[in-house]
PDBQT receptor file of N, H, CA, C and O in Angstrom, charges set to zero:
ATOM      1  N   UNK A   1      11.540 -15.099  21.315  1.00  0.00    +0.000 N 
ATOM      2  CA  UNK A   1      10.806 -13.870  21.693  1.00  0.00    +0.000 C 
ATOM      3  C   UNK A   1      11.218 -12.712  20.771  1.00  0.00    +0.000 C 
ATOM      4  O   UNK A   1      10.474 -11.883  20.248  1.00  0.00    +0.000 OA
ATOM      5  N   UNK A   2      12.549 -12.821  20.677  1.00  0.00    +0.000 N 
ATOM      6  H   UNK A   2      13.153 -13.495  21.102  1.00  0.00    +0.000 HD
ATOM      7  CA  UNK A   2      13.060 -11.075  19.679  1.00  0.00    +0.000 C 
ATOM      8  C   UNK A   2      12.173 -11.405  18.391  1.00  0.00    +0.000 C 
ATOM      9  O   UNK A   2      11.285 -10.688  17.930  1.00  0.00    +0.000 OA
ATOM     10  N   UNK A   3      12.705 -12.940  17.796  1.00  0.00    +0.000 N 
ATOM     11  H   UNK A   3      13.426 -13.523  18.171  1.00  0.00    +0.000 HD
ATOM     12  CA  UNK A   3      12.151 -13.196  16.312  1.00  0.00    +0.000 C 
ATOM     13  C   UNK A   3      10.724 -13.158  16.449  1.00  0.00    +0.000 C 
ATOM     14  O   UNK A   3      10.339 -12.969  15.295  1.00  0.00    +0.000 OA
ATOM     15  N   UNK A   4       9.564 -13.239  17.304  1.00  0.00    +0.000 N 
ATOM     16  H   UNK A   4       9.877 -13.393  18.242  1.00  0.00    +0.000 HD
ATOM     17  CA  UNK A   4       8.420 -12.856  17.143  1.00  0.00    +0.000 C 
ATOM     18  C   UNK A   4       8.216 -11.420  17.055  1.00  0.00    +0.000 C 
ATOM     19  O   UNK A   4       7.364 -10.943  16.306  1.00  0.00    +0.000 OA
ATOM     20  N   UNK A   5       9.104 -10.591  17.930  1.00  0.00    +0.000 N 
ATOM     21  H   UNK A   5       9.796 -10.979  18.539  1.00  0.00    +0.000 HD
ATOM     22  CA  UNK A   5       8.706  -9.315  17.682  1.00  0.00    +0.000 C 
ATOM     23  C   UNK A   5       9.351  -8.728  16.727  1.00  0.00    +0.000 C 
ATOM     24  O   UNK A   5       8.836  -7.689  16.316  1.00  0.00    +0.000 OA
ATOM     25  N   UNK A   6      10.770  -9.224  16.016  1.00  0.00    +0.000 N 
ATOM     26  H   UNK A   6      11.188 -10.068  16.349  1.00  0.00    +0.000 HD
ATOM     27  CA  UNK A   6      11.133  -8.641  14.508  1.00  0.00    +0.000 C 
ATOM     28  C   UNK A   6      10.199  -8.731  13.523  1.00  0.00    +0.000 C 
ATOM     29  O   UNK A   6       9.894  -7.876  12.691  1.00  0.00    +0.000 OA
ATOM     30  N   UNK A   7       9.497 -10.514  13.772  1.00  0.00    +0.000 N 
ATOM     31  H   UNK A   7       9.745 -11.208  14.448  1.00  0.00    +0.000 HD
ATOM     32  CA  UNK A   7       8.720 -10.584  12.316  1.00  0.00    +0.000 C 
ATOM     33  C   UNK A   7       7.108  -9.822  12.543  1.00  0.00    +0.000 C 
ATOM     34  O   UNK A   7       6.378  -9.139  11.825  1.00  0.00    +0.000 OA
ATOM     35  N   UNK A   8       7.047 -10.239  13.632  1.00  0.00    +0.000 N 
ATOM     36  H   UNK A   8       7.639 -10.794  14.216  1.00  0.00    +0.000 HD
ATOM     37  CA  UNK A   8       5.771  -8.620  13.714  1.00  0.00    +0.000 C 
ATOM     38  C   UNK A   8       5.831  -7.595  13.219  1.00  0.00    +0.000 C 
ATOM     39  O   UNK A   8       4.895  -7.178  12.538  1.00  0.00    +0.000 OA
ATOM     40  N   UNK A   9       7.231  -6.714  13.466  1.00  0.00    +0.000 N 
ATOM     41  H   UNK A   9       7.992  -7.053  14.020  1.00  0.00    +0.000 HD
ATOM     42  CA  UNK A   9       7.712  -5.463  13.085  1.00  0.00    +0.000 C 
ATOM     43  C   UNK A   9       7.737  -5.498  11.684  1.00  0.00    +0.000 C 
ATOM     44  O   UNK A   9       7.219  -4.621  10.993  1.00  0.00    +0.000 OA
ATOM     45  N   UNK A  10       8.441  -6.684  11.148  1.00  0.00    +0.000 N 
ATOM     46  H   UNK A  10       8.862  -7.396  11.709  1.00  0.00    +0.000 HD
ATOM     47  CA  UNK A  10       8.494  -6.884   9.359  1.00  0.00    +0.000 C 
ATOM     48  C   UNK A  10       6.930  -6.411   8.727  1.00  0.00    +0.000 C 
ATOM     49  O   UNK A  10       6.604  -5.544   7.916  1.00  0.00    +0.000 OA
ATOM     50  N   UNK A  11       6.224  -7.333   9.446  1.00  0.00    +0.000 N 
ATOM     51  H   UNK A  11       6.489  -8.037  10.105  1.00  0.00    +0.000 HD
ATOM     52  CA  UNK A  11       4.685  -7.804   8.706  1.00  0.00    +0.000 C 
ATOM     53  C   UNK A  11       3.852  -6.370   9.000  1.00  0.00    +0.000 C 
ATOM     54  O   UNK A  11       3.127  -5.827   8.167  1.00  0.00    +0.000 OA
ATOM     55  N   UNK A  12       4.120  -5.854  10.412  1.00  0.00    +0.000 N 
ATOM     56  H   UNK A  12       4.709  -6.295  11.089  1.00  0.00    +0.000 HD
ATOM     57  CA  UNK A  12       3.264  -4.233  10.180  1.00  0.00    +0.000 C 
ATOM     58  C   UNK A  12       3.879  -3.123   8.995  1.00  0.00    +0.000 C 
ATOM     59  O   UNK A  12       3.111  -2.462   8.297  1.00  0.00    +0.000 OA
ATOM     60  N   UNK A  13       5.347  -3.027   8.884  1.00  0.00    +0.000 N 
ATOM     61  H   UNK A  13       5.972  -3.564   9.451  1.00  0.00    +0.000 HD
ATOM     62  CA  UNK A  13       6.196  -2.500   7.833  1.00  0.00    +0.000 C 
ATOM     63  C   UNK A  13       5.511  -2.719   6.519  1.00  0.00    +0.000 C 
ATOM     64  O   UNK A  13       5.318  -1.819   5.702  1.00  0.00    +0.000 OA
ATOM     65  N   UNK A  14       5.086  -4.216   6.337  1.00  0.00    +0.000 N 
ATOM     66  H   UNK A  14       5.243  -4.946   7.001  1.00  0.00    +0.000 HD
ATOM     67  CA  UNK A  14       4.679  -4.639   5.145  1.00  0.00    +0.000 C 
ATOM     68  C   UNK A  14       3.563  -4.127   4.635  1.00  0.00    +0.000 C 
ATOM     69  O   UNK A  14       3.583  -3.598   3.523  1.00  0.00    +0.000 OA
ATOM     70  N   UNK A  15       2.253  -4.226   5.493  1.00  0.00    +0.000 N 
ATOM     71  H   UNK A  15       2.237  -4.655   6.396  1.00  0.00    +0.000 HD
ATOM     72  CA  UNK A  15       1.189  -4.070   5.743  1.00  0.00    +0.000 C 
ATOM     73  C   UNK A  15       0.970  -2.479   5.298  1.00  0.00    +0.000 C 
ATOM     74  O   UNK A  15       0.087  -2.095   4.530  1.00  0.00    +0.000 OA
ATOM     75  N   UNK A  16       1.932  -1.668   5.925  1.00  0.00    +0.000 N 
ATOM     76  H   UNK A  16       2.649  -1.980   6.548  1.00  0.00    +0.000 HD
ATOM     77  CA  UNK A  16       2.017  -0.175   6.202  1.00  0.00    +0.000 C 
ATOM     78  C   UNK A  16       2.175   0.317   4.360  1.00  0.00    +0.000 C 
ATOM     79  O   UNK A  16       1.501   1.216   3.857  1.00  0.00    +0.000 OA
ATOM     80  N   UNK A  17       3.419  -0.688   3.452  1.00  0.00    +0.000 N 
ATOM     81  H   UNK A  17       3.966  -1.419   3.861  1.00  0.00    +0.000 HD
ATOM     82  CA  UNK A  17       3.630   0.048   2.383  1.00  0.00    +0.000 C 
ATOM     83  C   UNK A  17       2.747  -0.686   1.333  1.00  0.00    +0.000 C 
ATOM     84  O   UNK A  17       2.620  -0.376   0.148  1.00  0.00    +0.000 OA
ATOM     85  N   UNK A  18       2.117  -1.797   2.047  1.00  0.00    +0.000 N 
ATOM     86  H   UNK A  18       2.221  -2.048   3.010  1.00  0.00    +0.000 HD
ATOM     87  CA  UNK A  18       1.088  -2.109   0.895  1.00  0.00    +0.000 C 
ATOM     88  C   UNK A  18      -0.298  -1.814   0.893  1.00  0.00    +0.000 C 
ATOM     89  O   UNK A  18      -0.914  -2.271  -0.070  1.00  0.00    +0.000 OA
ATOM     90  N   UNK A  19      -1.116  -0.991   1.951  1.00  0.00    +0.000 N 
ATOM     91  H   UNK A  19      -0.615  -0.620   2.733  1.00  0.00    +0.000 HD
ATOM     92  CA  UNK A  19      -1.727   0.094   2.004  1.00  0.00    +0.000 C 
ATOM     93  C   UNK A  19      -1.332   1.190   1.462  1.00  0.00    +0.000 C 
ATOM     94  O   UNK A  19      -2.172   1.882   0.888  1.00  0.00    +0.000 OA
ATOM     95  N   UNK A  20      -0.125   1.559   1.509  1.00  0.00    +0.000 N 
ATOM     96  H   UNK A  20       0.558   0.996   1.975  1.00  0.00    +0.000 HD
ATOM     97  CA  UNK A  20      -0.024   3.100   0.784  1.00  0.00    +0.000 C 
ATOM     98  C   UNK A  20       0.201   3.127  -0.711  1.00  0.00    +0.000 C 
ATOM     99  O   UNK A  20      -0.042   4.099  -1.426  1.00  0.00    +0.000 OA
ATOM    100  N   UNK A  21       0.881   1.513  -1.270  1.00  0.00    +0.000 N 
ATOM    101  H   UNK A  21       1.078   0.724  -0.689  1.00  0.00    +0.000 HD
ATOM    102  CA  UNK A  21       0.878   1.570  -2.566  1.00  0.00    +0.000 C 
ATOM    103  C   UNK A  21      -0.891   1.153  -3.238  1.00  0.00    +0.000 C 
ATOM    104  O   UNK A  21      -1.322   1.319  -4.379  1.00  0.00    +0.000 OA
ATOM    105  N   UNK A  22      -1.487   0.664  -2.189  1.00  0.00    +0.000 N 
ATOM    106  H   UNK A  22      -1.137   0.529  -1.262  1.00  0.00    +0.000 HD
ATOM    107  CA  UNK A  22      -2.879   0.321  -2.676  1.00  0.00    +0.000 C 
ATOM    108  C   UNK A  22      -3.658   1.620  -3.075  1.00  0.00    +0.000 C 
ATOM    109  O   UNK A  22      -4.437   1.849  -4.000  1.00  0.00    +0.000 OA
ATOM    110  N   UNK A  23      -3.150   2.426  -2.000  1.00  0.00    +0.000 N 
ATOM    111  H   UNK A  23      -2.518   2.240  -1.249  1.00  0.00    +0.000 HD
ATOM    112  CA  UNK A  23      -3.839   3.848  -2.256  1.00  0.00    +0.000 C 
ATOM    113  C   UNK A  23      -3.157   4.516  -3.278  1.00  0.00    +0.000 C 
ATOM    114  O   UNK A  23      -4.121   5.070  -3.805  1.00  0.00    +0.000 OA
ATOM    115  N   UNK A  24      -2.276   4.829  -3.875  1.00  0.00    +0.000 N 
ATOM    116  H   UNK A  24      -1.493   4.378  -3.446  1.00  0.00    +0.000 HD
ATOM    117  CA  UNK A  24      -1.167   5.025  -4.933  1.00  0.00    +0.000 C 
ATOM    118  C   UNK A  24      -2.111   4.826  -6.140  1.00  0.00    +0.000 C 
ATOM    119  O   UNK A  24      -2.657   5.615  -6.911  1.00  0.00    +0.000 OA
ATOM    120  N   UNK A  25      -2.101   3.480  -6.021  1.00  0.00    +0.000 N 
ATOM    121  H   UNK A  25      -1.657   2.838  -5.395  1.00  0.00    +0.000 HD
ATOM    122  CA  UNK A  25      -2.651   2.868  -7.125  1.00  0.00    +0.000 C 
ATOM    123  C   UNK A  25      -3.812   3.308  -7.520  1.00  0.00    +0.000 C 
ATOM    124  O   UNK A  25      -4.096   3.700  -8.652  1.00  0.00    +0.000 OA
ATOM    125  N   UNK A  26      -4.832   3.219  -6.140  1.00  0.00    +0.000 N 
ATOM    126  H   UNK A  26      -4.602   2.901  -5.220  1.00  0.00    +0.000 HD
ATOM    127  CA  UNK A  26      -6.122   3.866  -6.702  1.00  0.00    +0.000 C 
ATOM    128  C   UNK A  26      -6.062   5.043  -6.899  1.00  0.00    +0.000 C 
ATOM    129  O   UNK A  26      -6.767   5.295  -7.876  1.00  0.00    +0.000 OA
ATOM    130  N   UNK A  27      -5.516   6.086  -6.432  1.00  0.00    +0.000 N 
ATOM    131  H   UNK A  27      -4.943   5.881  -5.639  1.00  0.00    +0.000 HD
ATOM    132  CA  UNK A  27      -5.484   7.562  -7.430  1.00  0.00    +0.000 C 
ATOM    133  C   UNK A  27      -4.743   7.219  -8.817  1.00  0.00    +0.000 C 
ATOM    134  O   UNK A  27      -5.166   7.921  -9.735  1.00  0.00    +0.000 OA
ATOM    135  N   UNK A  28      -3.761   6.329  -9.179  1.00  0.00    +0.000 N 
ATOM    136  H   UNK A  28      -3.418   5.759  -8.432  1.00  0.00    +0.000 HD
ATOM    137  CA  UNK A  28      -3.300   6.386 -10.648  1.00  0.00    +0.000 C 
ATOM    138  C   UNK A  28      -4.958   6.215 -11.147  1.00  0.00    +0.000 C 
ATOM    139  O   UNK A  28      -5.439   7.201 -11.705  1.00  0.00    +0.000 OA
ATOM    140  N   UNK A  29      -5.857   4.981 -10.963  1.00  0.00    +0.000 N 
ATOM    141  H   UNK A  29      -5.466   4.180 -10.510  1.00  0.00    +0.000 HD
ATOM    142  CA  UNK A  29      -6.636   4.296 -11.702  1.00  0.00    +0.000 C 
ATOM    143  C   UNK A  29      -7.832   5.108 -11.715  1.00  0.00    +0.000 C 
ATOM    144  O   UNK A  29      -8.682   5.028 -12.601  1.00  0.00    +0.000 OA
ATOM    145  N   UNK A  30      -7.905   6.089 -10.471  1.00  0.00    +0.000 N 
ATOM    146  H   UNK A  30      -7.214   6.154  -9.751  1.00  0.00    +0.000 HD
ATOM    147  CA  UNK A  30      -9.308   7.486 -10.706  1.00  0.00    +0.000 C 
ATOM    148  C   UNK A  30      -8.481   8.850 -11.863  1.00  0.00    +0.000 C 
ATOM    149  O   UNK A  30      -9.076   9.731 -12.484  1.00  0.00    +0.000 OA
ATOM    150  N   UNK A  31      -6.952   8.576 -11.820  1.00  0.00    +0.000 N 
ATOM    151  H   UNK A  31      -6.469   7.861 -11.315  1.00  0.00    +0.000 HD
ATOM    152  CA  UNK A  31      -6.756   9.811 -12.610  1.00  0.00    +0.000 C 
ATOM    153  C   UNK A  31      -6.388   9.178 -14.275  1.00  0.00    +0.000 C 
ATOM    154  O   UNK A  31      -5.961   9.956 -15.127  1.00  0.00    +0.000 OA
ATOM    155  N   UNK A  32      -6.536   8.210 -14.480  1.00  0.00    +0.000 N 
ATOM    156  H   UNK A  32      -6.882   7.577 -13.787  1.00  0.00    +0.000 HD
ATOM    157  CA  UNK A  32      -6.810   7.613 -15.851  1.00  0.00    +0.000 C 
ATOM    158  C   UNK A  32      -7.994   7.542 -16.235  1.00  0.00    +0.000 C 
ATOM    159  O   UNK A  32      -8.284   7.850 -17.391  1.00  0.00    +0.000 OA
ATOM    160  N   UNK A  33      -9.098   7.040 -15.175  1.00  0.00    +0.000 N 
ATOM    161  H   UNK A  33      -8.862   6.790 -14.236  1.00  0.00    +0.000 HD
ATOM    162  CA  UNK A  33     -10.534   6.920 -15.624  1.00  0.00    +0.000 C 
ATOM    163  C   UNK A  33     -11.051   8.327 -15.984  1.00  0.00    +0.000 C 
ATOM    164  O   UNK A  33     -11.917   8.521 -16.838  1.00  0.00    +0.000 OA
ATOM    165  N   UNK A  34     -10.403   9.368 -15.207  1.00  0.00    +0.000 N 
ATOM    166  H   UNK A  34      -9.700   9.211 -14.514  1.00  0.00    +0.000 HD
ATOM    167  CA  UNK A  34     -10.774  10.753 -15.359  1.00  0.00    +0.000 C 
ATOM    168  C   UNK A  34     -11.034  11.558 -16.823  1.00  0.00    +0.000 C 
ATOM    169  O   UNK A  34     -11.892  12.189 -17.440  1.00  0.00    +0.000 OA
ATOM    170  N   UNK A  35      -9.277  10.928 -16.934  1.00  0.00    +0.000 N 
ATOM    171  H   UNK A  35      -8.580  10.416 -16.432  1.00  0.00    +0.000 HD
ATOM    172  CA  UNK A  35      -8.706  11.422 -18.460  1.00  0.00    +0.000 C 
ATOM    173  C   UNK A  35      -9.186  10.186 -19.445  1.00  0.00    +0.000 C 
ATOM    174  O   UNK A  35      -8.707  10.151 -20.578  1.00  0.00    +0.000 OA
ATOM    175  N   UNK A  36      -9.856   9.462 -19.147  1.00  0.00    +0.000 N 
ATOM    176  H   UNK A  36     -10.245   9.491 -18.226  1.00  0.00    +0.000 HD
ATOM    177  CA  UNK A  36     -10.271   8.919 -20.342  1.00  0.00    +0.000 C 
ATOM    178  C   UNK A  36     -11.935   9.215 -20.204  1.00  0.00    +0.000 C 
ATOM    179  O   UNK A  36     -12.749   8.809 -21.035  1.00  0.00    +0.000 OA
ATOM    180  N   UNK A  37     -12.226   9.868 -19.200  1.00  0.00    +0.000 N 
ATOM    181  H   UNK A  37     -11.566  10.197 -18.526  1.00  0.00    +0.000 HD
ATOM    182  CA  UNK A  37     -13.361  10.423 -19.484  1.00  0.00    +0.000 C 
ATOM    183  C   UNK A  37     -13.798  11.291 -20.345  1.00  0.00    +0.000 C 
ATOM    184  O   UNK A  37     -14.730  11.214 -21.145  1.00  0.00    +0.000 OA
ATOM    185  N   UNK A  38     -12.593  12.648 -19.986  1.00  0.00    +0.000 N 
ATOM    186  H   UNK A  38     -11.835  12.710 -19.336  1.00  0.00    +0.000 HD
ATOM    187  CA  UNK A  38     -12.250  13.703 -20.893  1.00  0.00    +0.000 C 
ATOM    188  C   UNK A  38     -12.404  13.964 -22.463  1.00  0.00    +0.000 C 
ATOM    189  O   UNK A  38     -11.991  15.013 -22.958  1.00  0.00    +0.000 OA
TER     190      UNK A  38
């Protein structure tokens, strides 16, 4: 029971910073397309 709810806790953690690096990413890749618009 704990180890289902640690690795839950892991996998939303996970989930949480690989959404925010996804979003990261897409502002690097709109502020390059920008400047290579320029």
């Amino acid at each position: 029971m704990n180890n289902c709810i640690i690795s839950k806790q892991i996998y939303f953690n996970f989930n949480k910073a690989a959404a925010l690096f996804e979003k990261k990413t897409k502002v690097k890749i709109v502020v390059v397309q920008w400047f290579a618009g320029i």
